[in-house]
Phi, psi and omega in degrees: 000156177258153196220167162244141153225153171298129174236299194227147181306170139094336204238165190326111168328146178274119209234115156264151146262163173204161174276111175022137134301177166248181206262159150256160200291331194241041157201222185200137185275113178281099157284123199270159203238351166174160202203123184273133159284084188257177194287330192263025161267342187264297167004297196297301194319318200278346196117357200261025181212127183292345181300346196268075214216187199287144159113318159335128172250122193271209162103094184234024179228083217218165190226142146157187236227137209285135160274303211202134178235120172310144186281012186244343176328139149249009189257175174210178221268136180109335176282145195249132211208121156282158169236140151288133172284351152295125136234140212260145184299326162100346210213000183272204168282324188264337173290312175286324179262021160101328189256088186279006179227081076252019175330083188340309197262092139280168198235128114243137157303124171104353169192086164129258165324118168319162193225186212290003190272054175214187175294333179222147177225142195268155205223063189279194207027118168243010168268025342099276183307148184247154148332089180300137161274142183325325221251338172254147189267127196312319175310308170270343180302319219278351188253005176283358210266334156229326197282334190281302198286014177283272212297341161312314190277328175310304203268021173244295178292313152297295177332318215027045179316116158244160183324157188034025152253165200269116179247102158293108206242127199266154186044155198217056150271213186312321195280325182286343186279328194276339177286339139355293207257332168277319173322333188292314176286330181301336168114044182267204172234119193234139177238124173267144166238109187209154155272002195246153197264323182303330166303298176324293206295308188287353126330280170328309194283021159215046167103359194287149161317308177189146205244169167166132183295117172303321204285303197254023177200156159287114192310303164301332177287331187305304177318285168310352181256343170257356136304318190092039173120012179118172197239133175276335167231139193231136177261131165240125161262017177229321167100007182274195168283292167338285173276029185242307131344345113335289198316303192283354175237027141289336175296177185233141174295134202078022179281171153200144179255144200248130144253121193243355114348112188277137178260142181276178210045271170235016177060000183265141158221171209247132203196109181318054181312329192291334162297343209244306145354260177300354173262344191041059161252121224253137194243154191214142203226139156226097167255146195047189165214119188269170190014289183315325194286323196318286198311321175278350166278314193301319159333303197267347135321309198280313152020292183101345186297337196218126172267113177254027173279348169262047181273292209280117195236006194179109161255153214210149186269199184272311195299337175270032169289316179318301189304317186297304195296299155003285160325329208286342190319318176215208217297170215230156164258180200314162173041203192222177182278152165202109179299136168202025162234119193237030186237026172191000000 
């Protein structure tokens, strides 16, 4: 099959052929039909996730249809399917009591097993995969598997957002824009945060309350002066210092702050504790979401309650990922990348 693989950090995926997985007995081999360019695939690309290294096949955000099932399977060759980019193991403690993306043994693809930026990806616990629905498209299917469900499970399970409160989401890539578009649907009040202005505007043209450029103004102080004292619940989407610091002193005494930005390297920063002190405010760490959750975001998809369609802004073939991750080095335009031709 042709694949990108990683060879050297910073520099061009390599478009290989290499050889079909192989199946696993309690999963299934995926012809993929589309695979999302996320921000924490350019972490791996520079070198920054340990899991990554020559040879790595990335890609944990993917859609497409079972060629071959395992005798352990629950899916069989013809079902057209999502992945959570978490997959949980099925048989532990945190799997059992509902929360499988914190799964001791969890499996991703694209860090560590190979992962979707080829034709086919191999899928064990497939009990895990979800149904694509008739009505969505592999494009969009493929970015619900991290940024949507990241950001759903940010602001309903941890968050508990309720209507009319105020939500502050600091970067507005793929997790900030769909926490954008969903916060919208709970009925919240939402103020964006970005440096690049063509984002803010294209934000705004999909519901933000109200925006502000990072580059020329402080950002938390902005936030308290158009809440009216703080924001109650705040998303950092990017995983840096700057904004996590922004997030946590953007709150109303009694906020919480969800971190949802994988941060690279060794992950330590420096965090304005005095604020999280005197504000009493509660921080929250989220990754993925598990399984279980899908049929009903997805449902309110289908729906119609929430349009996510300007999440995909660009399909790409597999040889332009390089350019996309690239990119990610500075400021980025509105919405996101998706592989969906993978035969160039």
């Amino acid at each position: 099959m042709r694949a990108a693989v990683v060879r050297n950090f910073n520099e061009d995926l390599s478009i290989e052929t290499v050889p079909d997985p192989a199946c696993p007995d309690n999963g299934v081999v995926l012809e993929v039909a589309a695979c999302g360019v996320c921000r924490s695939d350019h972490h791996g690309w520079t070198g920054k996730h340990p899991r990554v290294q020559n040879g790595s096949i990335m890609g944990h955000e993917y859609c497409g249809t079972v060629v071959e099932a395992g005798p352990s399977a629950k899916y069989k060759v013809g079902d057209r399917l999502i992945a959570p980019f978490i997959l949980g193991c099925g048989s532990c403690p945190a799997c059992y009591t509902g929360v499988s993306n914190t799964c001791q043994n969890q499996i991703v693809p694209g860090f560590g097993p190979p992962g979707a930026y080829a034709q086919y990806v191999a899928v064990p616990f497939d009990h895990n995969l979800v149904y694509l629905p008739d009505s969505m498209s592999p494009a969009l299917a493929a970015g619900l598997g991290c940024r949507v469900t990241t950001a759903w499970h940010a602001l309903t399970d941890r968050a508990n957002v309720r209507a009319g409160e105020w939500v502050a989401i600091h970067g507005t890539g793929g997790i900030g824009l769909s926490g954008l578009l969903l916060a919208k649907m709970l009925g919240a009040q939402v103020v964006v945060v970005d440096v690049v202005e063509e984002k803010l505007n294209h934000a705004k043209e999909h519901g933000a309350d109200a925006t502000v450029n990072a580059s020329t103004t402080d950002a938390a102080e902005a936030i308290r002066e158009i809440t009216g004292g703080g924001a109650q619940v705040s998303i950092e989407a990017l995983g840096i210092e700057a904004t996590t610091n922004a997030s946590v002193e953007c709150l109303a005494t009694l906020g919480r702050h969800v971190h949802v930005g994988m941060p690279s390297g060794d992950g330590r920063m420096q965090v304005n504790m005095r604020a999280v002190y005197m504000k009493q405010l509660s921080l929250f760490g989220t990754r993925g979401m598990p399984s279980w959750k899908y049929p009903s975001l997805l449902g309110m998809i289908e729906r119609g309650e929430v349009d996510l369609s300007p999440m995909v802004a660009r399909l790409v073939s597999l040889s332009d990922a390089s350019a996309e991750l690239r990119a990610m080095n500075g400021p980025t335009p509105p919405g996101t990348a998706v592989i969906t031709d993978f035969t160039r």
